[in-house]
ZANUDREN-589783 format. One record per atom (N, C-alpha, C): x, y, z; residue in three letters; residue number from 1. Coordinates in steps of 0.001 Angstrom, whole numbers, padded with zeros to 6 digits. Layout:
N
      east     north        up   type   seq
         X         Y         Z    ala   NUM
...
//
This chain:
211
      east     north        up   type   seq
    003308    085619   -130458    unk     1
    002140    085004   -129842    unk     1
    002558    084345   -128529    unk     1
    001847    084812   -127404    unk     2
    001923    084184   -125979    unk     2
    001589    082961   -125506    unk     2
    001886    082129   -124815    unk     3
    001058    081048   -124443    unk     3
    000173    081659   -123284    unk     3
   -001279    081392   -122957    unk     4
   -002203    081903   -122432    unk     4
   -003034    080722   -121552    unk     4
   -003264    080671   -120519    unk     5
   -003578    079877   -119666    unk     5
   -005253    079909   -120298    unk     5
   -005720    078388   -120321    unk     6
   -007385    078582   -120528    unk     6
   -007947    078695   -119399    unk     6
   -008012    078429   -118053    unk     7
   -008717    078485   -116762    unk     7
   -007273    078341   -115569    unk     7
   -008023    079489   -114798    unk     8
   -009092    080751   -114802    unk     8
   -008687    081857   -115555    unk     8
   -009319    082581   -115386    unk     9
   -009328    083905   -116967    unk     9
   -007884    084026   -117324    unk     9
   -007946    084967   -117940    unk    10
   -006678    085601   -118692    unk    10
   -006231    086333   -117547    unk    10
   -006847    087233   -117036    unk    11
   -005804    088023   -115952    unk    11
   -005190    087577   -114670    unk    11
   -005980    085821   -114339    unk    12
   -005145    085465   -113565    unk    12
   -003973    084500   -114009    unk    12
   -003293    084208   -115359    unk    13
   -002094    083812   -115568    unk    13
   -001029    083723   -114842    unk    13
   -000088    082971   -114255    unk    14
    000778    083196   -113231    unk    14
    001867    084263   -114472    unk    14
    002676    084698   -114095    unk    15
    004095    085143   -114761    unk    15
    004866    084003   -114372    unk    15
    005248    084145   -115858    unk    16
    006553    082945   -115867    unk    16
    007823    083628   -116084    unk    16
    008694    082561   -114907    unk    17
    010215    083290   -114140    unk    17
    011282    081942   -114517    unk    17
    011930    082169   -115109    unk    18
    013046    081027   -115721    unk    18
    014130    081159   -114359    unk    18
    014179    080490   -113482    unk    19
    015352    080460   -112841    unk    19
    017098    079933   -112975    unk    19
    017287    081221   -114160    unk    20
    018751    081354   -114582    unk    20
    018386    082415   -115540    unk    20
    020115    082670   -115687    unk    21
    020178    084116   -116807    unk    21
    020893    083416   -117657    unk    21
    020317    081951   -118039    unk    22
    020929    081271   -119429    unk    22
    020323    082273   -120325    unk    22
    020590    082854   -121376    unk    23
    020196    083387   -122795    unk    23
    019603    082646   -123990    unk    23
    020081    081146   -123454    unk    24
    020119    080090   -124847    unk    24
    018340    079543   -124026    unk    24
    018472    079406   -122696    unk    25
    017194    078530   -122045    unk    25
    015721    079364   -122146    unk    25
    016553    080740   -122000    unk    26
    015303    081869   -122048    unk    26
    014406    082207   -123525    unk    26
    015593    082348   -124850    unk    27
    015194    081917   -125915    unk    27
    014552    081424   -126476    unk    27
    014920    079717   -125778    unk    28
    014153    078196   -125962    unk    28
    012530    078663   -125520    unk    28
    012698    079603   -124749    unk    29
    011067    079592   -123713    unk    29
    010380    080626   -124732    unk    29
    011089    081485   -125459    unk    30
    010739    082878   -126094    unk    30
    009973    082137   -127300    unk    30
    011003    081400   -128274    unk    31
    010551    081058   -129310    unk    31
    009483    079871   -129707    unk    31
    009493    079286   -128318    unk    32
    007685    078682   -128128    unk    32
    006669    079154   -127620    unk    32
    006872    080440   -127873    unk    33
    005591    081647   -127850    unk    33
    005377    082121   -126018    unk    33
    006282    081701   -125334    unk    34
    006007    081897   -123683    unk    34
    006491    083398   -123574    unk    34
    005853    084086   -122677    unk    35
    006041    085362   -122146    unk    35
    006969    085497   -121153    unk    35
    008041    085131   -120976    unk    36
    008982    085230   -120186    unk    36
    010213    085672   -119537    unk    36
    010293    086001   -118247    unk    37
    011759    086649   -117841    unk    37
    012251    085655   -117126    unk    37
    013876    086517   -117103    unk    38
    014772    085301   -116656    unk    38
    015598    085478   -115750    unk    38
    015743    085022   -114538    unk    39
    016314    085993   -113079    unk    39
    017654    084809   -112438    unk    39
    018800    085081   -112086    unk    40
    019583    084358   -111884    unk    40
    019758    083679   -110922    unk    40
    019944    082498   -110088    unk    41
    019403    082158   -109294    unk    41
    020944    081751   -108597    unk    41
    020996    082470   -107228    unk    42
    022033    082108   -106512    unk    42
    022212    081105   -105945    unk    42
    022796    079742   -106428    unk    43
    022878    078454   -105811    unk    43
    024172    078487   -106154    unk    43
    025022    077556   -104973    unk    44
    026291    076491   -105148    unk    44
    026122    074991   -105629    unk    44
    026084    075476   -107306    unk    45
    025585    074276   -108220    unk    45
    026484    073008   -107808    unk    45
    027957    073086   -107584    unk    46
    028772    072037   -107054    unk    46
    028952    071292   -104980    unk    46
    027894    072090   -104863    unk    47
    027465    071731   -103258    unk    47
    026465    070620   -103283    unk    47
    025767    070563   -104799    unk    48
    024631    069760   -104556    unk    48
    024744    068460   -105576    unk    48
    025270    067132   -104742    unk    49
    025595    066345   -105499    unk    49
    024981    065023   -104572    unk    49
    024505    064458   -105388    unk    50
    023173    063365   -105632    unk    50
    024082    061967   -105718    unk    50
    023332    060642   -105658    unk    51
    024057    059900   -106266    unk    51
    024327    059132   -107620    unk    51
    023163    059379   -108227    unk    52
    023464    059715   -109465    unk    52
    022639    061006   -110190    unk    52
    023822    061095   -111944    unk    53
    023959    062616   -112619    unk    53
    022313    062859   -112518    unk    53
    021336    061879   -112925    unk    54
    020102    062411   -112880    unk    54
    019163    063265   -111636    unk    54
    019588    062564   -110686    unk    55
    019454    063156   -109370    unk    55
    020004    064359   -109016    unk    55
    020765    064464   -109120    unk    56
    021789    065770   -108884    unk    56
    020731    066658   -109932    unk    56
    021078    066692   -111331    unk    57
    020543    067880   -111984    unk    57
    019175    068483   -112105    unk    57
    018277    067401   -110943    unk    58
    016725    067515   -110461    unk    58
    016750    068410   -109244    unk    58
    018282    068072   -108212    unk    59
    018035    068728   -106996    unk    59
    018369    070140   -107188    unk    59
    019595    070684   -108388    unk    60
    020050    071411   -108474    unk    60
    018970    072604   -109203    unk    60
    017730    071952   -109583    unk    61
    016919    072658   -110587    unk    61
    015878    073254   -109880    unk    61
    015696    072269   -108465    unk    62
    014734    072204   -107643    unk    62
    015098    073625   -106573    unk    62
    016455    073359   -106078    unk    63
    016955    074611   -105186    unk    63
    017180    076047   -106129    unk    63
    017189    075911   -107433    unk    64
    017084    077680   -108384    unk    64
    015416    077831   -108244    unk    64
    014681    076874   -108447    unk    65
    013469    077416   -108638    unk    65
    013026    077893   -106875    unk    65
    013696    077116   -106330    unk    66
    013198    077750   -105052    unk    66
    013861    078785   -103874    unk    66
    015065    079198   -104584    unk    67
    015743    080656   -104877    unk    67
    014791    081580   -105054    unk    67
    014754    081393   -106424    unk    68
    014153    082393   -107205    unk    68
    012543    082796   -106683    unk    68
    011584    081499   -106400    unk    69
    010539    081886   -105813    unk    69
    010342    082599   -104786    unk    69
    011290    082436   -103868    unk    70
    011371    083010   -102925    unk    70
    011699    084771   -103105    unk    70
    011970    085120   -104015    unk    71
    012155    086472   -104198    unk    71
    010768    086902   -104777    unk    71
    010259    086204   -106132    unk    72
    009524    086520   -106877    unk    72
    007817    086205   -106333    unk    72
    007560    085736   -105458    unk    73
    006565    085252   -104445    unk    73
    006007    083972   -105202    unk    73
    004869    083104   -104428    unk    74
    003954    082382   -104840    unk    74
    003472    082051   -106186    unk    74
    002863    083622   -106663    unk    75
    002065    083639   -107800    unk    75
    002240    083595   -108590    unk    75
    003956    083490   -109055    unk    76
    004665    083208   -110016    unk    76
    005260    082088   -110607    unk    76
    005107    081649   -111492    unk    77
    005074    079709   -112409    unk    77
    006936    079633   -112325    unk    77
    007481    079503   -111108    unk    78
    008769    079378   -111893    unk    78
    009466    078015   -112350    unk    78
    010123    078155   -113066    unk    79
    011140    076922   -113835    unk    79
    012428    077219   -113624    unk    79
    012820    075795   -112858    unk    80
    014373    076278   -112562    unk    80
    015028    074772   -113912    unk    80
    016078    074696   -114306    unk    81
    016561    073733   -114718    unk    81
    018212    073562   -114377    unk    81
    018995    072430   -114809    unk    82
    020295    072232   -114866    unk    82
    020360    071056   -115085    unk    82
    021346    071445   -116117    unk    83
    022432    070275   -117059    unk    83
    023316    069412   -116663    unk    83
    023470    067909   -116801    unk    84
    024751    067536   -116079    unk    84
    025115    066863   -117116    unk    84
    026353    066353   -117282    unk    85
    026867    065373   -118146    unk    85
    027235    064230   -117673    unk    85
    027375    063138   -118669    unk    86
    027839    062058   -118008    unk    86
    028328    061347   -118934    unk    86
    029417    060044   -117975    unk    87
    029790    059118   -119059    unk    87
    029987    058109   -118251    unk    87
    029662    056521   -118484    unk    88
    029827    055995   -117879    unk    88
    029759    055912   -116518    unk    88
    028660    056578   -115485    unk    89
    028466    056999   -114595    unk    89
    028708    058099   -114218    unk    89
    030023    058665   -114799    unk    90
    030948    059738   -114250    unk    90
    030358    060870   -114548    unk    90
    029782    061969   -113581    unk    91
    029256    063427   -114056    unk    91
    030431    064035   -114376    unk    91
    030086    064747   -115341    unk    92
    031283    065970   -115904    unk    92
    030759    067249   -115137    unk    92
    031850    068207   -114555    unk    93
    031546    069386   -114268    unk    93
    031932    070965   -115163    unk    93
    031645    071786   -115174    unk    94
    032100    072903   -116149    unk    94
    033613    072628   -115716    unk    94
    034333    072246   -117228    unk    95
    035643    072719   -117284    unk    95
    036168    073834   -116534    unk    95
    037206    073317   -115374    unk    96
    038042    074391   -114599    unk    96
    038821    075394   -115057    unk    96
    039304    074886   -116504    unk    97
    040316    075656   -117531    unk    97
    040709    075073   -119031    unk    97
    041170    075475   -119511    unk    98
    040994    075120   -121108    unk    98
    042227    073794   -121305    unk    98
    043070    073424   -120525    unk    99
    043742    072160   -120350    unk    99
    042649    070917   -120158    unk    99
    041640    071062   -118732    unk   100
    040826    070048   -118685    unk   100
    039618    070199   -119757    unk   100
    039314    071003   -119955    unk   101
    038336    071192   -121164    unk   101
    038438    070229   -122601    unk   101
    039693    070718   -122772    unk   102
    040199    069914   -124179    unk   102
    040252    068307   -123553    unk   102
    040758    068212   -122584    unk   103
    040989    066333   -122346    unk   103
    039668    065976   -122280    unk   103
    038377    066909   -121994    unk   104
    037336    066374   -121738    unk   104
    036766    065911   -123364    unk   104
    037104    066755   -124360    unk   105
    036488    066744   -125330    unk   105
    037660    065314   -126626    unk   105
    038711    065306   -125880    unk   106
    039156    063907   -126269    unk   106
    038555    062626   -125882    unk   106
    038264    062773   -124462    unk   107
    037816    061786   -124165    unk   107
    036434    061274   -124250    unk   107
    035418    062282   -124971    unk   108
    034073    062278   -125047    unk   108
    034481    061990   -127038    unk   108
    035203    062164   -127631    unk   109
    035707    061818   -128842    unk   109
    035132    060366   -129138    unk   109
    034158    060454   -130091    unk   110
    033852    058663   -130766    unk   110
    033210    058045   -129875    unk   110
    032692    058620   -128956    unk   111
    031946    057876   -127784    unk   111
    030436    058374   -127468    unk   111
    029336    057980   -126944    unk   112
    028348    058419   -126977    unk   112
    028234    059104   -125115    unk   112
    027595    060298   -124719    unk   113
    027523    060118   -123449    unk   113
    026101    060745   -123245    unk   113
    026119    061178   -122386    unk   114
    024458    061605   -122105    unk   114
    024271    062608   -121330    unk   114
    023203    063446   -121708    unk   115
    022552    065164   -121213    unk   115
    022131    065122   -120521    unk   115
    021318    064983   -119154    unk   116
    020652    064848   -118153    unk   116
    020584    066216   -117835    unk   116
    019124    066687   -118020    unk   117
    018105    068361   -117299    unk   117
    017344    067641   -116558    unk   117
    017603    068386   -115453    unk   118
    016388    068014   -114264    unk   118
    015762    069481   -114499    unk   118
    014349    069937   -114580    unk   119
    013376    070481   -114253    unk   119
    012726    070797   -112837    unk   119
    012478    072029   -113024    unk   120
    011521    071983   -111312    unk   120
    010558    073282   -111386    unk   120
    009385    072881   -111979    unk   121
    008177    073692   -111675    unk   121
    007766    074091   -110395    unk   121
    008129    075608   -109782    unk   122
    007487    075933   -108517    unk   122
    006029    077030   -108822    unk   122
    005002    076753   -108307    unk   123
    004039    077623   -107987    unk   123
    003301    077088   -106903    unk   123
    002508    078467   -106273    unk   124
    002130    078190   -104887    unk   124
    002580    077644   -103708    unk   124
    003985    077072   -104007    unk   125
    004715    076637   -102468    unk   125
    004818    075116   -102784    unk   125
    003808    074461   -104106    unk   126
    004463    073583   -104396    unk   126
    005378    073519   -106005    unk   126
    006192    071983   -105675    unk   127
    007137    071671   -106274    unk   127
    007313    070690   -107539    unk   127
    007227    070651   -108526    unk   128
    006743    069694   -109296    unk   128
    008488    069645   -110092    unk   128
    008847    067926   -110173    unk   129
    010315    067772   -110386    unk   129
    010085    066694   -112076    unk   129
    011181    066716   -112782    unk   130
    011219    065856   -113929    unk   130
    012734    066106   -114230    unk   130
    012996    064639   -115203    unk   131
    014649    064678   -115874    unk   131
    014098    064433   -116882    unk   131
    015305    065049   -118238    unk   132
    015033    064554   -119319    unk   132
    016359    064143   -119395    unk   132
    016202    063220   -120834    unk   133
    017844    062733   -121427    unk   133
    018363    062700   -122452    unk   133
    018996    063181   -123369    unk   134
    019622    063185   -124564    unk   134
    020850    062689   -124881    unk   134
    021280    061263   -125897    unk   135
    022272    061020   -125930    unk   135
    023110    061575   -127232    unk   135
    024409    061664   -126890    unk   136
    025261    062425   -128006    unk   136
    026257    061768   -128036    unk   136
    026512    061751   -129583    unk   137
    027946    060935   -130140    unk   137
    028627    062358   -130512    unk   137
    030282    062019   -129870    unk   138
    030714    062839   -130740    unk   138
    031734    062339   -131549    unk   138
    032105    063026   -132645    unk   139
    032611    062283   -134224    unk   139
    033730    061904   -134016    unk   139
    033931    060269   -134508    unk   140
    035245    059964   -134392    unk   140
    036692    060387   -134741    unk   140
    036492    061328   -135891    unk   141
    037538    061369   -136622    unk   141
    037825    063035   -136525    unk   141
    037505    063421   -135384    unk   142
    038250    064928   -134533    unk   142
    039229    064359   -134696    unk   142
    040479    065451   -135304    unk   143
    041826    065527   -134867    unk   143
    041927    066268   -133793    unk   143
    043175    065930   -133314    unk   144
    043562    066938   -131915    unk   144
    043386    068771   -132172    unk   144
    044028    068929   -133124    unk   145
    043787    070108   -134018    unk   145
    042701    070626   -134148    unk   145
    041499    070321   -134429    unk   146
    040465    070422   -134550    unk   146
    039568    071255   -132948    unk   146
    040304    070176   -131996    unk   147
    039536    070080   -130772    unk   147
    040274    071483   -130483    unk   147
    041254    071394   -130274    unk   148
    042291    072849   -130030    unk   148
    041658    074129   -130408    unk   148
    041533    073812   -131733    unk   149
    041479    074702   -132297    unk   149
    039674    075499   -131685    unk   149
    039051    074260   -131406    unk   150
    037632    074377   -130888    unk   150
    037455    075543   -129352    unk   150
    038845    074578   -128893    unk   151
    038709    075504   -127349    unk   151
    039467    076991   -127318    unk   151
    040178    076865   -128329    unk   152
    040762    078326   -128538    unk   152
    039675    079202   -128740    unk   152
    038471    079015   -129565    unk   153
    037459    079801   -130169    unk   153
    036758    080340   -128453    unk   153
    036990    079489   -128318    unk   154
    036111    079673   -126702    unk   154
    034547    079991   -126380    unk   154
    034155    079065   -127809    unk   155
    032508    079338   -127047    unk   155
    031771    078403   -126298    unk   155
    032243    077345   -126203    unk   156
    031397    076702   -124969    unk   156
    031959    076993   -124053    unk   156
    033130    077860   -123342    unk   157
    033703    077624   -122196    unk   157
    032373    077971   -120995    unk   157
    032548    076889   -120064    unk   158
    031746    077081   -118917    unk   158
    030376    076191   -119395    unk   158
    029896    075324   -120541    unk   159
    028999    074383   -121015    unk   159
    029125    073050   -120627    unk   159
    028182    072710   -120015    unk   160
    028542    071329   -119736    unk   160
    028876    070136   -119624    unk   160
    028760    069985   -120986    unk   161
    029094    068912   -122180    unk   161
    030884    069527   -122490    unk   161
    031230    070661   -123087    unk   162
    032042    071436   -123449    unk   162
    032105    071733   -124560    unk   162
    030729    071745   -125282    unk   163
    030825    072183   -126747    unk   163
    028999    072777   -126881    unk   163
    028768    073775   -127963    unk   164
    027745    074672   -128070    unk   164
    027358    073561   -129095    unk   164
    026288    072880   -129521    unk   165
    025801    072497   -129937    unk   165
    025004    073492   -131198    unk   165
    024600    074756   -131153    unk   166
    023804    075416   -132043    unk   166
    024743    076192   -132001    unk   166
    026234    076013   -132284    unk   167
    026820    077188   -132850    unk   167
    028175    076207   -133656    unk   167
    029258    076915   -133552    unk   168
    030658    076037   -134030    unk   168
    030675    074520   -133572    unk   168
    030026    074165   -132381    unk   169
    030322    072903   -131877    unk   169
    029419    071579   -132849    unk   169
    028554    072308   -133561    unk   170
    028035    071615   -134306    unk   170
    028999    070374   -135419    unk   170
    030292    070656   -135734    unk   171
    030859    070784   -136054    unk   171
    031718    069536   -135516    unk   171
    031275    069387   -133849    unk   172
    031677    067862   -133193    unk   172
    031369    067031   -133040    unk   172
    029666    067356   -133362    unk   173
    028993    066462   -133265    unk   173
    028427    064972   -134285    unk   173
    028113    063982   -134423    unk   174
    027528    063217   -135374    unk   174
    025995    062552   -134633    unk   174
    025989    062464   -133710    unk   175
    024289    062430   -133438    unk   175
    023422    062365   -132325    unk   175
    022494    062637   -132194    unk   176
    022081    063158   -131327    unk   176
    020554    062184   -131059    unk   176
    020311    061319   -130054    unk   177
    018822    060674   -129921    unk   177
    018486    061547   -128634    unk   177
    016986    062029   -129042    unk   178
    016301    063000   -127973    unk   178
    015635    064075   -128657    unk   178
    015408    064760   -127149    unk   179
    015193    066738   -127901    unk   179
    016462    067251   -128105    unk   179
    016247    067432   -129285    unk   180
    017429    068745   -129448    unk   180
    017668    069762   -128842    unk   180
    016233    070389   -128070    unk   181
    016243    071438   -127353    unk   181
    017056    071196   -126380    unk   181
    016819    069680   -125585    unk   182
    017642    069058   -124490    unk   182
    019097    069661   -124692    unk   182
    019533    069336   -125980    unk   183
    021123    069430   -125562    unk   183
    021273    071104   -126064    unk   183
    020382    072089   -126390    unk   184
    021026    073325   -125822    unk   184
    020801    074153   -124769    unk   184
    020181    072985   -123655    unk   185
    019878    073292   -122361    unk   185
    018489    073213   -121915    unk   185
    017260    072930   -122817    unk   186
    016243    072677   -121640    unk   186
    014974    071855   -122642    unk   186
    014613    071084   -122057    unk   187
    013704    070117   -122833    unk   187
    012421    070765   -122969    unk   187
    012433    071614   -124234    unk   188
    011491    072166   -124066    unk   188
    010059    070975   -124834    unk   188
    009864    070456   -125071    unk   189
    008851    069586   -125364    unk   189
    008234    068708   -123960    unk   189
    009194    068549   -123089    unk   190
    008403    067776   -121815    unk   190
    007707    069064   -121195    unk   190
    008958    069919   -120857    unk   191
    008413    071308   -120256    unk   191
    007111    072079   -120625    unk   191
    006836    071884   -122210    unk   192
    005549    072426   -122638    unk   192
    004396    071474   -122142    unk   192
    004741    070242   -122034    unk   193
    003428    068739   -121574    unk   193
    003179    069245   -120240    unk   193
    004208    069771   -119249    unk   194
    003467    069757   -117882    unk   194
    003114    071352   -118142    unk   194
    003273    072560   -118810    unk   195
    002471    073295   -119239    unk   195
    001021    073058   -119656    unk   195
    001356    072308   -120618    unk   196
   -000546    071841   -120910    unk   196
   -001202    070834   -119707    unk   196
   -000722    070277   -118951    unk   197
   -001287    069707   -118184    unk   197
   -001738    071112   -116813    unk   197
   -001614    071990   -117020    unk   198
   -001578    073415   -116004    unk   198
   -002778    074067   -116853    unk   198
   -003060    073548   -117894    unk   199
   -003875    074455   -118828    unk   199
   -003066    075523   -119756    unk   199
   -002287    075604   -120031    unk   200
   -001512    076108   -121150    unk   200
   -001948    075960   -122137    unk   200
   -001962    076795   -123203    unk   201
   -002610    076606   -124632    unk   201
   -002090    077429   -125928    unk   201
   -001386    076969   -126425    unk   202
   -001188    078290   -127755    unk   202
   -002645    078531   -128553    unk   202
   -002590    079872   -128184    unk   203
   -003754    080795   -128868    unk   203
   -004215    080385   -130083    unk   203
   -005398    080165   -130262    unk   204
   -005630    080411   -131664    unk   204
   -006145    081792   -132030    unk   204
   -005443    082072   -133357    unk   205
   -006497    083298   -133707    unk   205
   -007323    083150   -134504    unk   205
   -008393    084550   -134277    unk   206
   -009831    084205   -134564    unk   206
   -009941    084249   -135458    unk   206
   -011022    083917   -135967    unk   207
   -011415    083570   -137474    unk   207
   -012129    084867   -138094    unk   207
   -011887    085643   -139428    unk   208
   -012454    086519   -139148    unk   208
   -014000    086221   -139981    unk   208
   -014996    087014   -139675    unk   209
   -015890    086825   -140412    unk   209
   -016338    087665   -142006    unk   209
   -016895    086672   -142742    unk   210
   -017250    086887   -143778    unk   210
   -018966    087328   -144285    unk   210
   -019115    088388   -144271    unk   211
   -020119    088846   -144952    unk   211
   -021126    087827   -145776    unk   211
//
């Protein structure tokens, strides 16, 4: 089932364009009934740095969606997003290699830090921006072993945090305040509010009639 714009008709719906070839973000968009493709958006994510993580992952969300529009024209609803991490002020960037990776995931060990997605709705030439935030503990009582053994597996490599949350990394975690969706990359519950505020609607189906 699609999400379907109530006004104006059905055939003028924009197409919705995810600006990235995340798999996990496109998903997120799939399995709340959205009709959507997902196109990669050529930005220098580490060129664009804000002064703080929230800022940054708004501007960085803001320049994919307006990548991508620019290919895909006007008439198209796009959503760009990006993830930043943080701790104590400090943004984390994708692990350079599996040495800093692991120190990252010691040092995020027993401590709480925070998800920051900036959002950026483009249609018609304008720009509509939002952050969300999710905080995450991760479990005190990782052994080193554990963590090792985590980055050897190698599935978050290149994640921002440095661990998959809906897969093995589950495994690091002990808790999570927010969307959950947040921490496997895109808030999909705010993202659906400025949907319904566009007129977005999950379908109902019809009722059938009875004789």
């Amino acid at each position: 089932m699609s999400l379907i714009r109530c006004a104006p008709p059905v055939d003028a719906v924009p197409e919705l364009v995810l600006a990235s070839a995340s798999p996990w973000r496109l998903e997120l968009l799939r399995s709340a009934g959205l009709d959507a493709r997902g196109l990669a958006a050529d930005v220098d994510e580490a060129a664009i740095q804000e002064a703080e993580p929230r800022q940054t992952a708004v501007a960085r969300a803001r320049a994919k969606a307006e990548v991508v529009a620019a290919r895909v024209g006007p008439d198209a609803l796009v959503v760009g997003a990006d993830q930043v991490a943080h701790l104590d002020g400090e943004s984390f960037g994708k692990p350079a290699d599996d040495d800093s990776w692991l120190q990252r995931l010691k040092q995020l060990r027993g401590r709480v830090h925070t998800l920051s997605t900036g959002v950026a709705l483009h249609h018609q030439g304008s720009c509509t921006t939002f952050a969300v935030d999710s905080r995450v503990r991760l479990r005190a009582d990782l052994d080193d072993r554990e963590l090792e053994a985590y980055v050897a597996d190698g599935e978050a490599r290149g994640c921002a945090g440095g661990y998959m949350a809906e897969g093995r990394g589950a495994w690091l975690l002990e808790t999570v305040e927010g969307d959950w969706n947040n921490v496997i990359g895109l808030p999909l519950f705010a993202l659906l509010g400025e949907l319904r505020l566009r007129g977005f609607r999950l379908p109902t189906p019809a009722r059938s009639e009875t004789s």
